[in-house]
Backbone atoms as SQL, in Angstrom:
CREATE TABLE atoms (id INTEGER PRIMARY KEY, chain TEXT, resi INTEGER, resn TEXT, atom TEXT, x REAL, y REAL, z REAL);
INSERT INTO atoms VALUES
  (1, 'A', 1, 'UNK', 'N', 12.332, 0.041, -12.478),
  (2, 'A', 1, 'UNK', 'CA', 11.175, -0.482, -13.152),
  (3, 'A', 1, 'UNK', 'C', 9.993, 0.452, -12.909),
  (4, 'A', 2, 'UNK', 'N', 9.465, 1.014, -13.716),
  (5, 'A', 2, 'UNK', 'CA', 8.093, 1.527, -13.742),
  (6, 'A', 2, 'UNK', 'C', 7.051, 0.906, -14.134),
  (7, 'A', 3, 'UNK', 'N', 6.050, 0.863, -13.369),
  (8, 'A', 3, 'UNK', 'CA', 4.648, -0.309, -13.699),
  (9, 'A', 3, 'UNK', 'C', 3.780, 0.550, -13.046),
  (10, 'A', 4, 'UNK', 'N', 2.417, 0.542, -13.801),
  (11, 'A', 4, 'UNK', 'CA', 1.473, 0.989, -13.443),
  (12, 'A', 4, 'UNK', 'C', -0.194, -0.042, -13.017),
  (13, 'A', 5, 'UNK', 'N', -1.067, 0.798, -12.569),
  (14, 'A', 5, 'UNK', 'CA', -1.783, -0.372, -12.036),
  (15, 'A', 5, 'UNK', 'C', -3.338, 0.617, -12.000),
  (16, 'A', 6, 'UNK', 'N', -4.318, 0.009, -12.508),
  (17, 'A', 6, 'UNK', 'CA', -5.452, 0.812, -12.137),
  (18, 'A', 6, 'UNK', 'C', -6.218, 0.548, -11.167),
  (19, 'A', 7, 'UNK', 'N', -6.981, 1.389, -10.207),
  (20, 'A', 7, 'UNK', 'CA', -8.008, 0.790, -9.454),
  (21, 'A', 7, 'UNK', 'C', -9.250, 0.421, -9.477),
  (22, 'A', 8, 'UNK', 'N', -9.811, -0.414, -9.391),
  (23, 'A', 8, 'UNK', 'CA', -11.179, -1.323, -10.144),
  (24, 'A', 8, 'UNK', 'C', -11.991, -0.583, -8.792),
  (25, 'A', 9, 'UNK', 'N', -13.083, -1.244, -9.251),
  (26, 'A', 9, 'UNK', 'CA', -14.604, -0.469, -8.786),
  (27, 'A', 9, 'UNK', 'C', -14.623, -1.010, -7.282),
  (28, 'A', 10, 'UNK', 'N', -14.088, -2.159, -7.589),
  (29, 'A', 10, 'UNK', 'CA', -14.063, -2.909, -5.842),
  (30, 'A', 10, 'UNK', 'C', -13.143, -2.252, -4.955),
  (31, 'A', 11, 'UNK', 'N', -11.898, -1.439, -5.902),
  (32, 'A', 11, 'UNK', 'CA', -10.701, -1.267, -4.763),
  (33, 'A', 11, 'UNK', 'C', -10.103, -2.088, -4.679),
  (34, 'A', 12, 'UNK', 'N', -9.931, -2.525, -5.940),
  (35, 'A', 12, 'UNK', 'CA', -8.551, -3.145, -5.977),
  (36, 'A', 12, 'UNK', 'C', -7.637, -2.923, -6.955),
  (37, 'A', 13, 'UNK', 'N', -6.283, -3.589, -6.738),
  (38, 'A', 13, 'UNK', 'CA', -5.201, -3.078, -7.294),
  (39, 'A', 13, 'UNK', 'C', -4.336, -4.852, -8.003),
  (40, 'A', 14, 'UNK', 'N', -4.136, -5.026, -9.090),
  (41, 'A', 14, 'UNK', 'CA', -3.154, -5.928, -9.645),
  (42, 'A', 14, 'UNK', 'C', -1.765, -5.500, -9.356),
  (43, 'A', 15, 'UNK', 'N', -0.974, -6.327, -9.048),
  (44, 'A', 15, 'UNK', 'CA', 0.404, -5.862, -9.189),
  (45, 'A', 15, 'UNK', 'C', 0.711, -6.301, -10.345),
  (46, 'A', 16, 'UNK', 'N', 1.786, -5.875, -10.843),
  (47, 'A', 16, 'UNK', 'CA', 2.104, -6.522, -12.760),
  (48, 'A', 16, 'UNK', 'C', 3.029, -7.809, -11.848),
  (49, 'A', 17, 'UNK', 'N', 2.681, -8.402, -12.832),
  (50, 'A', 17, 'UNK', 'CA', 3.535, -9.796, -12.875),
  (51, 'A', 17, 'UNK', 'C', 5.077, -9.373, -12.826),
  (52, 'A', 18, 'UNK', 'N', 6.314, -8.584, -13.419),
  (53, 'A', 18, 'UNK', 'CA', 7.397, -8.452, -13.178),
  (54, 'A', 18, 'UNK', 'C', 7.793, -8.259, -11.999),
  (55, 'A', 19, 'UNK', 'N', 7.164, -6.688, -11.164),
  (56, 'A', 19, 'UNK', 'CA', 7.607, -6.737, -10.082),
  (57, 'A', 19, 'UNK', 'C', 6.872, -8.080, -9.014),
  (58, 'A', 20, 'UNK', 'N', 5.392, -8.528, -8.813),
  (59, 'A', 20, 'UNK', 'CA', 5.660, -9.920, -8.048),
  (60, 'A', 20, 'UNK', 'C', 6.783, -10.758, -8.471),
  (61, 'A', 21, 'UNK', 'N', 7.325, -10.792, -9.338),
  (62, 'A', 21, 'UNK', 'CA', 8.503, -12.269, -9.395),
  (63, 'A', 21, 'UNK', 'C', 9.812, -11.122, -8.978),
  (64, 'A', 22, 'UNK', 'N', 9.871, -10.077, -8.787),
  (65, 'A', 22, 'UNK', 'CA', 11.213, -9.624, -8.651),
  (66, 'A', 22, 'UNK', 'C', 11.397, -9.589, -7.066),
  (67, 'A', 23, 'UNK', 'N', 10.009, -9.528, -6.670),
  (68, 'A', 23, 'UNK', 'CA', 10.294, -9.450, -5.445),
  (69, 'A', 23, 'UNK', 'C', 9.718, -10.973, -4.169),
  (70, 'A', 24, 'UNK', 'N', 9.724, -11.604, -5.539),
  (71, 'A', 24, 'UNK', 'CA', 9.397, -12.983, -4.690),
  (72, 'A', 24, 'UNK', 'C', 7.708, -12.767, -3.510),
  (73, 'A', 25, 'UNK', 'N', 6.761, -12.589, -4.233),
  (74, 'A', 25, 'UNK', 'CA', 5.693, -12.375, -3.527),
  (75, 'A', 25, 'UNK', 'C', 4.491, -13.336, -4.080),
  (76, 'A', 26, 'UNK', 'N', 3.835, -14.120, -3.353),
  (77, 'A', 26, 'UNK', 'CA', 3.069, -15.113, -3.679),
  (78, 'A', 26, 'UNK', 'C', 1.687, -14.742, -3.459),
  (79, 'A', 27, 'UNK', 'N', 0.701, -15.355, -4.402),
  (80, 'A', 27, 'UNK', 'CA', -0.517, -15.477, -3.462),
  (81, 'A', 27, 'UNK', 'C', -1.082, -15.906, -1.958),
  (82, 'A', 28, 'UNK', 'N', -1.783, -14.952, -1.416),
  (83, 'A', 28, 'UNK', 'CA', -2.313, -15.502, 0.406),
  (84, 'A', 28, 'UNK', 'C', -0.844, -14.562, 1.174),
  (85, 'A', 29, 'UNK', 'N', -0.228, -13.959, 0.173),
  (86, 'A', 29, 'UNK', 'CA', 0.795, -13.421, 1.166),
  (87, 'A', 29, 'UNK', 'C', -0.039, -11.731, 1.828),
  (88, 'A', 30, 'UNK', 'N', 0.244, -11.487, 3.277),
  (89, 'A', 30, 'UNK', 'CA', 0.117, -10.602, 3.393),
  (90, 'A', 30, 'UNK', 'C', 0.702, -9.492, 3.820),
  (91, 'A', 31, 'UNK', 'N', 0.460, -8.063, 3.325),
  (92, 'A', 31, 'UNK', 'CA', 1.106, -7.081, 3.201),
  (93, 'A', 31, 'UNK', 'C', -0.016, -5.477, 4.254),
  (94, 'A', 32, 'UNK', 'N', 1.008, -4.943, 4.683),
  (95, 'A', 32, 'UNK', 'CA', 1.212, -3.696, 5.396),
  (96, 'A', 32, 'UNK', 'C', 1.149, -2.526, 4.426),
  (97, 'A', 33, 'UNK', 'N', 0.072, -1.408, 4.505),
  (98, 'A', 33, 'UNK', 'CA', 0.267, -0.250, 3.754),
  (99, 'A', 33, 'UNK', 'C', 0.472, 1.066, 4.389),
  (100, 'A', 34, 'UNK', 'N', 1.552, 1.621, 4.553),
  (101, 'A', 34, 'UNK', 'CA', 2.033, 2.798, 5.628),
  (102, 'A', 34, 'UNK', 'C', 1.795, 4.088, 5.234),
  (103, 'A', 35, 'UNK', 'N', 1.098, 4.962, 5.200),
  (104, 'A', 35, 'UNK', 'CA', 0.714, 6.205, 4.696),
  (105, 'A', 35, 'UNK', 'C', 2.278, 7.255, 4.632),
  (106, 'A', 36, 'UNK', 'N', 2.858, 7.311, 3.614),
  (107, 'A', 36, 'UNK', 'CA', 3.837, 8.511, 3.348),
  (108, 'A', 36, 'UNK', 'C', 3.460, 9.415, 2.849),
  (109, 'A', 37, 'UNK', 'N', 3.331, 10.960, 3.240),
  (110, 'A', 37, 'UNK', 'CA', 3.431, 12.026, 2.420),
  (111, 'A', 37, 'UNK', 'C', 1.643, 11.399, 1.762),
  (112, 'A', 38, 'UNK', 'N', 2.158, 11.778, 0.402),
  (113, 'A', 38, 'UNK', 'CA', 0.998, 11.631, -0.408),
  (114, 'A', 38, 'UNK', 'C', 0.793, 10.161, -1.294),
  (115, 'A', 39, 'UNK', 'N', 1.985, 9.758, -0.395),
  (116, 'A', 39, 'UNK', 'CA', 1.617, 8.015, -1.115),
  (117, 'A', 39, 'UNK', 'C', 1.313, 6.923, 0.050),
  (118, 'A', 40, 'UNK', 'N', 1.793, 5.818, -0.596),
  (119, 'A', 40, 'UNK', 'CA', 1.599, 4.683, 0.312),
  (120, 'A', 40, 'UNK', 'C', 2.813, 3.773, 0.709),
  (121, 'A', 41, 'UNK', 'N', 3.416, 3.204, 1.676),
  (122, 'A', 41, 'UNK', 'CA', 4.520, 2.196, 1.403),
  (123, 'A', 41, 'UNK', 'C', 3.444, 0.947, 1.701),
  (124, 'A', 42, 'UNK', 'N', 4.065, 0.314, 0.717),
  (125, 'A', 42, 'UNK', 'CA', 3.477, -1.511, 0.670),
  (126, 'A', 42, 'UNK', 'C', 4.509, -2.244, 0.896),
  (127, 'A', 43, 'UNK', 'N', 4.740, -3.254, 2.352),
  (128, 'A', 43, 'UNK', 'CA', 5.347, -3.456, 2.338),
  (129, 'A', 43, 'UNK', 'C', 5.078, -5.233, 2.854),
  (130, 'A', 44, 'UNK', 'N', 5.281, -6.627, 2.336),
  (131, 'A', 44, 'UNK', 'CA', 5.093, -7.673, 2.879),
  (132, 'A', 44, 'UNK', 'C', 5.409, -8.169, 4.302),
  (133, 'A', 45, 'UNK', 'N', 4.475, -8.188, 4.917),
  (134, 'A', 45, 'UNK', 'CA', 4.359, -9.217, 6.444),
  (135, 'A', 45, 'UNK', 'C', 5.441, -10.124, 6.622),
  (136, 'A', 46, 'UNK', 'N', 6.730, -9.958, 7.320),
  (137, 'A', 46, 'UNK', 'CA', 7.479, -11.664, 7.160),
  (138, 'A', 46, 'UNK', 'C', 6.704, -12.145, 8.172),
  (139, 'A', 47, 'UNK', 'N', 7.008, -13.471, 7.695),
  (140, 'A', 47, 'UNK', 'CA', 6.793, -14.963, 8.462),
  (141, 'A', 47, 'UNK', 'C', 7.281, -15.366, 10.126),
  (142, 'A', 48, 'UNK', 'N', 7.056, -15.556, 10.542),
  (143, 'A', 48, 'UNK', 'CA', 7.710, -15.976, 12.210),
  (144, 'A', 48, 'UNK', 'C', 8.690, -16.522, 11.537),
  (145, 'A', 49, 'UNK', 'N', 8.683, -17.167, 10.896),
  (146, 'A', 49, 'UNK', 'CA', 9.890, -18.000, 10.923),
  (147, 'A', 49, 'UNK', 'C', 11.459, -17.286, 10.205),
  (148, 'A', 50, 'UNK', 'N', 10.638, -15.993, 9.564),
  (149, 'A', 50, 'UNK', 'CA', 11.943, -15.128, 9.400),
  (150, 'A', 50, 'UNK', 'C', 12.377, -14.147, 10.275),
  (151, 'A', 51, 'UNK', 'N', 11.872, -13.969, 11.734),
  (152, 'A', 51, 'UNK', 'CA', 12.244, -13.555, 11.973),
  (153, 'A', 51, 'UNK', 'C', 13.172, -14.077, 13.324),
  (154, 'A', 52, 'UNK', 'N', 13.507, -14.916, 13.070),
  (155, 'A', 52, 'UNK', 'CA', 13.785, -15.756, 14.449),
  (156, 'A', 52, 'UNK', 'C', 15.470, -15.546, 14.243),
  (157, 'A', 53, 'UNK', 'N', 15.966, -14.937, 15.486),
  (158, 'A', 53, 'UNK', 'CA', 17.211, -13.900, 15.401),
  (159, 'A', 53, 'UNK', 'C', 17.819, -13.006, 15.293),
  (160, 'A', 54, 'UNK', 'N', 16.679, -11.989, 14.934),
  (161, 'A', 54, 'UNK', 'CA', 16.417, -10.566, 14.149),
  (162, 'A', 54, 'UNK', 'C', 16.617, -10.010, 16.118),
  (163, 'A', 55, 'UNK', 'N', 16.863, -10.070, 17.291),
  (164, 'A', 55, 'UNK', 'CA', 16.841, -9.548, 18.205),
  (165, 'A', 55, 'UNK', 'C', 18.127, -10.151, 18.651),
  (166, 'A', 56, 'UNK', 'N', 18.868, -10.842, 17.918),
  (167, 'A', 56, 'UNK', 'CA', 19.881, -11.412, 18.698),
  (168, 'A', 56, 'UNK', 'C', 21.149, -10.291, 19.615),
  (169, 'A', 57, 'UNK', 'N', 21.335, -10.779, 20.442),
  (170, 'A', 57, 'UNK', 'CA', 22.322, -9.620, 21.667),
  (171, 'A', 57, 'UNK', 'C', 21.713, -8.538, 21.772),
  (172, 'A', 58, 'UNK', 'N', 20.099, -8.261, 22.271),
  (173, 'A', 58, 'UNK', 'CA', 19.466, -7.402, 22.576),
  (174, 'A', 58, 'UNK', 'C', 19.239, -7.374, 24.030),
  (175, 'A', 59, 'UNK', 'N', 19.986, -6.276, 24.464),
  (176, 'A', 59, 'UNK', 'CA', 19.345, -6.173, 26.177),
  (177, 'A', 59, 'UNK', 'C', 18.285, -6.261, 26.668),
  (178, 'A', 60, 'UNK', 'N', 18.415, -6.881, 27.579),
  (179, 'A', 60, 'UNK', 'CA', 16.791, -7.083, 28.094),
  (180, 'A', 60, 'UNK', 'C', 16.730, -6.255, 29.500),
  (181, 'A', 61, 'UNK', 'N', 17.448, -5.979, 29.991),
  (182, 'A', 61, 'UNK', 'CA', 17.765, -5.107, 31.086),
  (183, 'A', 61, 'UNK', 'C', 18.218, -3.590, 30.688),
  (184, 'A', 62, 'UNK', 'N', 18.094, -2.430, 31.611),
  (185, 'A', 62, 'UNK', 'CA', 18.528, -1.039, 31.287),
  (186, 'A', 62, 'UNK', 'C', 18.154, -0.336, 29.673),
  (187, 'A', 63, 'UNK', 'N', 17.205, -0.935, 28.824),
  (188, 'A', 63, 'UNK', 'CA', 16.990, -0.241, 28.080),
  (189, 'A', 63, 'UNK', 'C', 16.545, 1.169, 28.089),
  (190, 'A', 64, 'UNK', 'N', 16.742, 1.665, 26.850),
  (191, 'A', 64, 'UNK', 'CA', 15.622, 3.078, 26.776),
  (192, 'A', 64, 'UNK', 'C', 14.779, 2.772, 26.566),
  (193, 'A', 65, 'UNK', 'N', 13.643, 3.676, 26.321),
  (194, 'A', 65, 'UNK', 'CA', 12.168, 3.779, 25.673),
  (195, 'A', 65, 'UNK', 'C', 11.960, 4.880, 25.880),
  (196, 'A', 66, 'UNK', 'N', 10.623, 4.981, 25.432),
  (197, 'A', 66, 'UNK', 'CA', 10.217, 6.668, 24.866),
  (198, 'A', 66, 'UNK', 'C', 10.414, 7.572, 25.824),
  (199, 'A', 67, 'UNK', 'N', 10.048, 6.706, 27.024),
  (200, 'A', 67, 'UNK', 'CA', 10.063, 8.133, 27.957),
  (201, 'A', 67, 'UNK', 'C', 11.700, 8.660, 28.899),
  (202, 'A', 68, 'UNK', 'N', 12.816, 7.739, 27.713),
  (203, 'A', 68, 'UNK', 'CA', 13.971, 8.256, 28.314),
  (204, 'A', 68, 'UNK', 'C', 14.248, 9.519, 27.001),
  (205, 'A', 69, 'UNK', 'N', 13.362, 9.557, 26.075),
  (206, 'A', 69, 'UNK', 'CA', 13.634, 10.608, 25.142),
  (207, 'A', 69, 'UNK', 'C', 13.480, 11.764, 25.143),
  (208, 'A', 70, 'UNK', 'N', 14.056, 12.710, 25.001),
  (209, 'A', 70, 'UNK', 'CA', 13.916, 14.378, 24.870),
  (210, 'A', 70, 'UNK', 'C', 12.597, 14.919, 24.870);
């Protein structure tokens, strides 16, 4: 899908109506913008409540972290 979008005087941006319903995104929802290269990723905030399990059988003991890295 290609959709385009202009930016208004305030700085803001419409999303087109196709992609919000394709991707199930509501009003009051909020979203993350990650600087790539020369663009942006937009990406929606989940909910606590989606993420509940997303760590399941994660060690909590002997992990790495940064400073076991090269």
């Amino acid at each position: 899908m290609n959709a385009t979008a202009t930016l208004s005087s305030k700085f803001q941006i419409s999303i087109p109506r196709a992609l919000r319903d394709e991707q199930h995104w509501e009003d009051g929802q909020e979203f993350v913008f990650i600087p790539k290269g020369k663009g942006v990723l937009v990406l929606s905030v989940p909910e606590k409540e989606q993420l509940v399990g997303i760590a399941k059988g994660a060690r909590i003991e002997d992990f790495r972290d940064r400073n076991d890295r090269f």
